[in-house]
C-alpha positions in Angstrom: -291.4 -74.4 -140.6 -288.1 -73.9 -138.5 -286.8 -77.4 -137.0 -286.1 -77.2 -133.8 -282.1 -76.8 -132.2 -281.7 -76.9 -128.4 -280.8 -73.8 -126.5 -278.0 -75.6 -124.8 -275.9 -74.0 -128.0 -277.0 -70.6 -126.9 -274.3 -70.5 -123.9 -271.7 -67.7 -123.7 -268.5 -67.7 -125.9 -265.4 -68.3 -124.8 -263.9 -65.3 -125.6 -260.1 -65.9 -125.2 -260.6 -68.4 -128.1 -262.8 -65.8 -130.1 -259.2 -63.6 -129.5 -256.9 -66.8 -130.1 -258.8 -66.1 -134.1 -258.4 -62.2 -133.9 -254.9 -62.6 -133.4 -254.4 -65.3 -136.0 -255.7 -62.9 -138.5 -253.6 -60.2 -138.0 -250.9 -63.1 -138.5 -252.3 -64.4 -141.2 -251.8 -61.1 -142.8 -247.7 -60.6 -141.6 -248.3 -59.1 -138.5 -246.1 -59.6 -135.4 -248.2 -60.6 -132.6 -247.1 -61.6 -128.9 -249.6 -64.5 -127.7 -251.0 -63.6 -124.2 -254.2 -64.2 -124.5 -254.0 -68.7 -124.3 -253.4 -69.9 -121.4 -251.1 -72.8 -122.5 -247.6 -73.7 -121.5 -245.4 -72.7 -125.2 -242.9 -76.1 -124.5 -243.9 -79.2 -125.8 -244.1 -82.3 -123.6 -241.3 -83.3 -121.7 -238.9 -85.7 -123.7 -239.7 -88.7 -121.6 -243.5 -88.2 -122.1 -242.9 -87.7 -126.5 -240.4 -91.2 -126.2 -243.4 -92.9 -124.2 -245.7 -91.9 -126.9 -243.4 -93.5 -129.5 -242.8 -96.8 -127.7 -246.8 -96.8 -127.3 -247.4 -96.6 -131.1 -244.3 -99.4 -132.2 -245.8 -101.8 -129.3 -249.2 -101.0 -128.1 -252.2 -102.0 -130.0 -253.9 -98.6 -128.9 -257.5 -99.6 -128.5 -260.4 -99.3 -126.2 -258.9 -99.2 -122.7 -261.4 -99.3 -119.2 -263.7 -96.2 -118.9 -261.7 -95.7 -116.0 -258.2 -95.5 -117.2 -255.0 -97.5 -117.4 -254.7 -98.7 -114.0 -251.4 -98.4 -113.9 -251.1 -94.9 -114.9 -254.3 -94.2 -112.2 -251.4 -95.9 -109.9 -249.3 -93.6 -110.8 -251.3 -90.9 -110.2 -252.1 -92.4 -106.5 -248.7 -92.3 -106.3 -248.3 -88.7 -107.2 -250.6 -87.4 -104.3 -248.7 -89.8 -101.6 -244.7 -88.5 -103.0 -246.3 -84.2 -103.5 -248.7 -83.8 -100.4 -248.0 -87.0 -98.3 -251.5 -87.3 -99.3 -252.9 -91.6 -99.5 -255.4 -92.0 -102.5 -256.6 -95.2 -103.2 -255.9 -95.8 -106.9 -259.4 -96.9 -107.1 -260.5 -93.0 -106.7 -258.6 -91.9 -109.0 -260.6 -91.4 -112.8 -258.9 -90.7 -116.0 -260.8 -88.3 -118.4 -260.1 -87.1 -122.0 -258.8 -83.3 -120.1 -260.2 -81.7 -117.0 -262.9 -80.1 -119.2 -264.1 -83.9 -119.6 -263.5 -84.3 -115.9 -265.6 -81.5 -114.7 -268.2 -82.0 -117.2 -268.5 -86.3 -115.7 -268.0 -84.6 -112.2 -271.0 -81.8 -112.3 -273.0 -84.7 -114.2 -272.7 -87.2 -111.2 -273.8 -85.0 -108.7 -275.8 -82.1 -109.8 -279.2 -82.3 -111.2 -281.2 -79.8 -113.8 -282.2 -76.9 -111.8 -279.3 -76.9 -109.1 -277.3 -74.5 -108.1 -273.7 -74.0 -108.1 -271.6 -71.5 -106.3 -268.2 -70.2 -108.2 -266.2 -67.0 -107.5 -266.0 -64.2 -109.9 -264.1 -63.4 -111.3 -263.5 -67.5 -112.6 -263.3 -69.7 -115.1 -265.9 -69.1 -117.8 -266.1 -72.8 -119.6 -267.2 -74.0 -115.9 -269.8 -71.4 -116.1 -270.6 -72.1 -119.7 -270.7 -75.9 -119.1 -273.1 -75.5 -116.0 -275.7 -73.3 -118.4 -275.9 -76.1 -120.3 -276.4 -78.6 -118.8 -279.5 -76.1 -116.7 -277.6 -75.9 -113.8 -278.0 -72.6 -112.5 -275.0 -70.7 -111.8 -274.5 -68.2 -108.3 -271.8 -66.2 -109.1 -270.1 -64.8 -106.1 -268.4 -61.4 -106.6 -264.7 -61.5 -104.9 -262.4 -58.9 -105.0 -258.7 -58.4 -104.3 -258.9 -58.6 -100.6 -260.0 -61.8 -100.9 -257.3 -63.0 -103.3 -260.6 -63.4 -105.5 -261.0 -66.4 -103.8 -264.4 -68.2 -102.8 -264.0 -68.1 -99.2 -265.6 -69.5 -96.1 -266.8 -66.0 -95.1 -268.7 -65.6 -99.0 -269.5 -68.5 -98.7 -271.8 -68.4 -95.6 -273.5 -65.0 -97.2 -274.6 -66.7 -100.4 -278.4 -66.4 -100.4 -280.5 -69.3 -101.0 -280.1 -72.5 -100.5 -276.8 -74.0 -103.1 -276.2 -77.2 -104.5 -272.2 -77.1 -105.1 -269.5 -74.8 -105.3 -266.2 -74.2 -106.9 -263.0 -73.5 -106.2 -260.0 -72.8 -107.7 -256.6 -72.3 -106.7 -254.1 -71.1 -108.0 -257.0 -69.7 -110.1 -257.9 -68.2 -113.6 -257.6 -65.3 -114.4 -255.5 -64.3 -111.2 -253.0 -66.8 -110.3 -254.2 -66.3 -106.5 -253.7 -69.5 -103.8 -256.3 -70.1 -101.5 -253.9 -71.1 -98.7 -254.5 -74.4 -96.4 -256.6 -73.3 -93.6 -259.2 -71.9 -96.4 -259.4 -74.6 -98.1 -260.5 -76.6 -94.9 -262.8 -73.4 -93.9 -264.6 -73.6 -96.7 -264.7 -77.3 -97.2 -265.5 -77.7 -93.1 -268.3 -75.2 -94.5 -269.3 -77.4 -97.2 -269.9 -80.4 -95.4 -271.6 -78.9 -92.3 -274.6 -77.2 -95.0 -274.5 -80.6 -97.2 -272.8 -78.7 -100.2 -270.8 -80.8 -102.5 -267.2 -78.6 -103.5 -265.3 -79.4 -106.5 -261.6 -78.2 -106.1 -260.2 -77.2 -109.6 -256.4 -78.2 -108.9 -255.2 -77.8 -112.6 -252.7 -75.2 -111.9 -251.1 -77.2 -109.0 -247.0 -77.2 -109.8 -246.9 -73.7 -111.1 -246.6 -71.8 -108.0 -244.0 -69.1 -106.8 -244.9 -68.1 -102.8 -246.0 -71.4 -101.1 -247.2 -74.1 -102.9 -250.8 -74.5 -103.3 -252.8 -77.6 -100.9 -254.9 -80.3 -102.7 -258.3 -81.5 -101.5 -258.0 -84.8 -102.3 -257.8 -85.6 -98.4 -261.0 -84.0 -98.2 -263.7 -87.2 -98.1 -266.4 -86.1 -100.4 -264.5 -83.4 -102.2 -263.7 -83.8 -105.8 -260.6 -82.8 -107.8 -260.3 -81.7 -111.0 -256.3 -82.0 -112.6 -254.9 -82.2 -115.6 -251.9 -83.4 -117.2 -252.4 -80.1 -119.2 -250.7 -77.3 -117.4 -247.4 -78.1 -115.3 -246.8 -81.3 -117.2 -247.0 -79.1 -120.6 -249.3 -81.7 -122.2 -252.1 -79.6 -123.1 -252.8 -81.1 -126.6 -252.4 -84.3 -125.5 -256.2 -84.4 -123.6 -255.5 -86.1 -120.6 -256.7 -85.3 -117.0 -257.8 -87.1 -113.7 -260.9 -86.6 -111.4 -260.1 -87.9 -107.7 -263.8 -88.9 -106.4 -265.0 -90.4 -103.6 -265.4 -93.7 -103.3 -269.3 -93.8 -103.1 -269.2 -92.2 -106.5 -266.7 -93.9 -108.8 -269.3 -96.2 -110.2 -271.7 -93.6 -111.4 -268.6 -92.2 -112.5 -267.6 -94.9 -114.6 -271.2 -95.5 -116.1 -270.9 -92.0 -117.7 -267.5 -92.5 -118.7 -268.6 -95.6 -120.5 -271.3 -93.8 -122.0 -270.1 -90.6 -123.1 -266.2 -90.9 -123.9 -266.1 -94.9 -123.7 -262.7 -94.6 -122.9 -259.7 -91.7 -122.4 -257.1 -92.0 -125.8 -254.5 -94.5 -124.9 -251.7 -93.4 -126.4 -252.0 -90.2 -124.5 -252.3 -92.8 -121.5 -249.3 -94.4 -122.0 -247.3 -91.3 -122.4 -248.5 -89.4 -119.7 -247.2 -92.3 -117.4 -244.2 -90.8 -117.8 -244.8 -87.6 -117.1 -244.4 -88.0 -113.3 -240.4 -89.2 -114.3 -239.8 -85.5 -115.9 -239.8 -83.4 -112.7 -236.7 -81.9 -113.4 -237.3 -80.4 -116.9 -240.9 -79.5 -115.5 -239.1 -77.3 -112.9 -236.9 -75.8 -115.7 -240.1 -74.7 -117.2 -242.3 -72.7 -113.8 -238.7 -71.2 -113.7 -239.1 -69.8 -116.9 -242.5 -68.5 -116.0 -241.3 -67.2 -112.6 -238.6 -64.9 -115.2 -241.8 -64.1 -117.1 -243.6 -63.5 -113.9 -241.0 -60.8 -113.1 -240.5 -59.1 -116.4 -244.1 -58.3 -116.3 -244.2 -57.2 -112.0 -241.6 -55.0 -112.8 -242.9 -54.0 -116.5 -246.5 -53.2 -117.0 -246.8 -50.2 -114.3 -245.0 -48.5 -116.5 -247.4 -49.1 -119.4 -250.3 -48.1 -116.9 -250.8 -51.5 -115.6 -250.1 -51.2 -111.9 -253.2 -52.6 -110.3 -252.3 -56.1 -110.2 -253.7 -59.2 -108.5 -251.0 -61.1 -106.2 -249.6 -63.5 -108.8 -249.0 -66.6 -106.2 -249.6 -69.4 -109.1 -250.5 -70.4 -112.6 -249.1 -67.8 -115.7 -251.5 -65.1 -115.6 -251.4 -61.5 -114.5 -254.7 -59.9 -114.0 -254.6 -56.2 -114.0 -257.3 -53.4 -113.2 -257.2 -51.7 -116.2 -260.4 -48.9 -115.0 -257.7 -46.5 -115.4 -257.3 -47.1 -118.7 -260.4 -48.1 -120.3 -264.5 -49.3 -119.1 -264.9 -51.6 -122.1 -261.9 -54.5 -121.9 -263.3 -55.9 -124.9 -262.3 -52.7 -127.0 -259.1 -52.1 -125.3 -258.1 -55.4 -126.1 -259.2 -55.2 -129.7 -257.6 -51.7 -129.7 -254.2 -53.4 -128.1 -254.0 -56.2 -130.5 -254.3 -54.2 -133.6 -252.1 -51.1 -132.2 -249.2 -52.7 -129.9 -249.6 -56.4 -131.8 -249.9 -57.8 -128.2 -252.9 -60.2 -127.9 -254.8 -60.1 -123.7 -258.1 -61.4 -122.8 -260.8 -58.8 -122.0 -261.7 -59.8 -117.8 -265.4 -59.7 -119.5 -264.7 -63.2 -120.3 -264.0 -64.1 -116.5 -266.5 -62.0 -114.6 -269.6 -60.8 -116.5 -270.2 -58.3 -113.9 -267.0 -56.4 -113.8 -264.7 -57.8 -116.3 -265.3 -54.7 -118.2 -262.3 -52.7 -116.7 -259.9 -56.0 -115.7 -257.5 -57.3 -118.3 -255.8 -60.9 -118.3 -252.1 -61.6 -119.7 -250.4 -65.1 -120.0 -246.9 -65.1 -119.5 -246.3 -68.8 -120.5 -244.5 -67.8 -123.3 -240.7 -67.6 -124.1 -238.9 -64.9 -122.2 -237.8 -62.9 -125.3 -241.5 -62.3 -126.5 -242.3 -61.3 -122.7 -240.2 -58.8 -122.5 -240.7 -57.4 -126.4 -244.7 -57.3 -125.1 -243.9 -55.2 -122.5 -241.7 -53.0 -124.5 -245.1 -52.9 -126.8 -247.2 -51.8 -124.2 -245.3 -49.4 -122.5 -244.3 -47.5 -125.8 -248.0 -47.7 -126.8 -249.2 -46.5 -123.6 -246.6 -43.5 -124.5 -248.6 -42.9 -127.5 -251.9 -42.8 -125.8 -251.0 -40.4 -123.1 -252.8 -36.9 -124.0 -250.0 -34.6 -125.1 
């Protein structure tokens, strides 16, 4: 008789990891291969946050910490909000998690039940979307398109049908790099709170930004937001993020916390304390990206990839490629192998019509973004009839 395993493990892949392992195939073989398909900063940590980390391990006894975090690294964070968006956070709001995927997953846990439903735009973030199926919260994807930045706004928001739980926004987004811009963000969270609909503001991208910078919700009362230490602070491997919550929630909070992580790494505590002291090496890097930004904007048309999404934030292009192909997960596969230049299939971002929409990260060095384009365009070349 077959024992029984929970359908929780049935959820989607993530498929940007599942072409993370094509492409370190073809590597592991001798192949050349331009990495766009991760969407991870390619620096390290800033120096200050790496010499943190080392006083922490020659001077810290590096055990259990509170479920909530170091308070005063959740100071510091306070402190971040008040100095980048004149916004005042009471440190006491502020949660430390083990990554934003650990923050969403404690966030979605303290206010949604089995059976809710959640509102996120698609084309979006597919862990979030993953993470909700598991846990059986039902997911209402709604579909946004260019002219709305592919953004959840106020106006899709008040034509959702049925009565929703939550919703999810995030800005600058993935896969598009789009900003919803402040007077959205208010729309749709004055829309939120008049129809009892709890939003959760993904904010992970915040520091990467190239138009106007992107607003934060924290001001919001009974918002949440998701960050991460991950992204603009190029600490990714580190697993460190924050949750700001309101304040009638922090205790639930911190009963999961307890529960389920006991506490966030310490080491990666102390060291991302410094993080907020490295501003001017973390600007060195979104300047990088902005030259990566660029190469690609003036680049890919000529490799047939000229139906772009505005590229306000974040490291991503995300390209219409119907032109080219109705099956992204092909072209991709047919783009790694014959151009050595690894993209995520939009399939992974919107089930519904991620078939013909292609995602590139340009967080990597400037020499491999311009040899990718240089790739494309000649391969493009080869595929033209003729």
């Amino acid at each position: 008789m077959a024992i029984k395993h929970s359908a929780r493990g049935a959820v989607d892949p993530f498929i940007v990891m599942d072409m993370m392992r094509a492409a370190g195939d073809r590597e592991a073989v001798g192949e050349n291969i331009v990495h766009m398909e991760v969407g991870q900063p390619s620096t390290s940590a800033p120096r200050g946050v790496i010499e943190a980390a080392k006083r922490g391990l020659d001077e810290d006894r590096l055990g259990y910490c509170d479920a909530l975090g170091l308070p005063d690294l959740r100071q510091r964070i306070a402190d971040h909000y008040r100095d980048s968006y004149g916004v005042d956070v009471g440190a006491e709001r502020i949660v430390v998690t083990t990554g934003s995927s650990a923050g969403f997953l404690i966030a979605t846990l303290a206010v949604f039940d089995h059976g809710d439903r959640v509102a996120m735009a698609a084309p979006g973030y597919p862990a979030y979307r993953n993470m909700l199926a598991a846990l059986g919260v039902e997911t209402v994807s709604v579909l946004s398109t260019v002219k709305d930045r592919f953004q959840l706004t106020s106006e899709l928001a008040a034509k959702i049908e049925g009565h929703i739980d939550g919703l999810i926004v995030t800005s600058p987004s993935n896969p598009a790099g789009t900003v919803l811009d402040g007077d959205g963000l208010e729309a749709l969270y004055r829309h939120c709170e008049n129809t009892g609909i709890r939003m959760i503001s993904d904010e992970i991208y915040h520091g990467i930004s190239y138009e106007a910078a992107p607003v934060t919700a924290a001001n919001f009362e009974q918002a949440i937001v998701v960050n991460s230490f991950s992204k603009y602070f190029s600490m990714t491997g580190w697993r460190i993020g924050w949750l700001v919550v309101p304040q009638d929630l922090v205790r639930s909070v911190e009963r999961l916390l307890q529960n389920l992580f006991i506490s966030t790494p310490t080491l990666s505590q102390i060291a991302a304390m410094a993080a907020f002291d490295c501003h001017e090496e973390l600007r060195e890097n979104v300047a990088a990206y902005a030259r990566n930004r660029q190469v690609l904007l003036d680049g890919l048309p000529a490799a047939g990839f000229d139906k772009i999404a505005p590229v306000d934030g974040a490291f991503y292009i995300y390209a219409d490629v119907g032109n080219l192909t109705n099956d992204s997960t092909q072209f991709c596969h047919l783009m790694l192998r014959e151009a050595g230049v690894a993209a995520t299939p939009g399939i992974d971002f919107d089930p519904f019509r991620g078939n013909r929409f292609v995602r590139f990260c340009f967080s990597g060095s400037n020499e491999d973004t311009q040899k990718a384009v240089e790739r494309l365009v000649g391969w493009h070349e080869r595929r033209r009839p003729g």
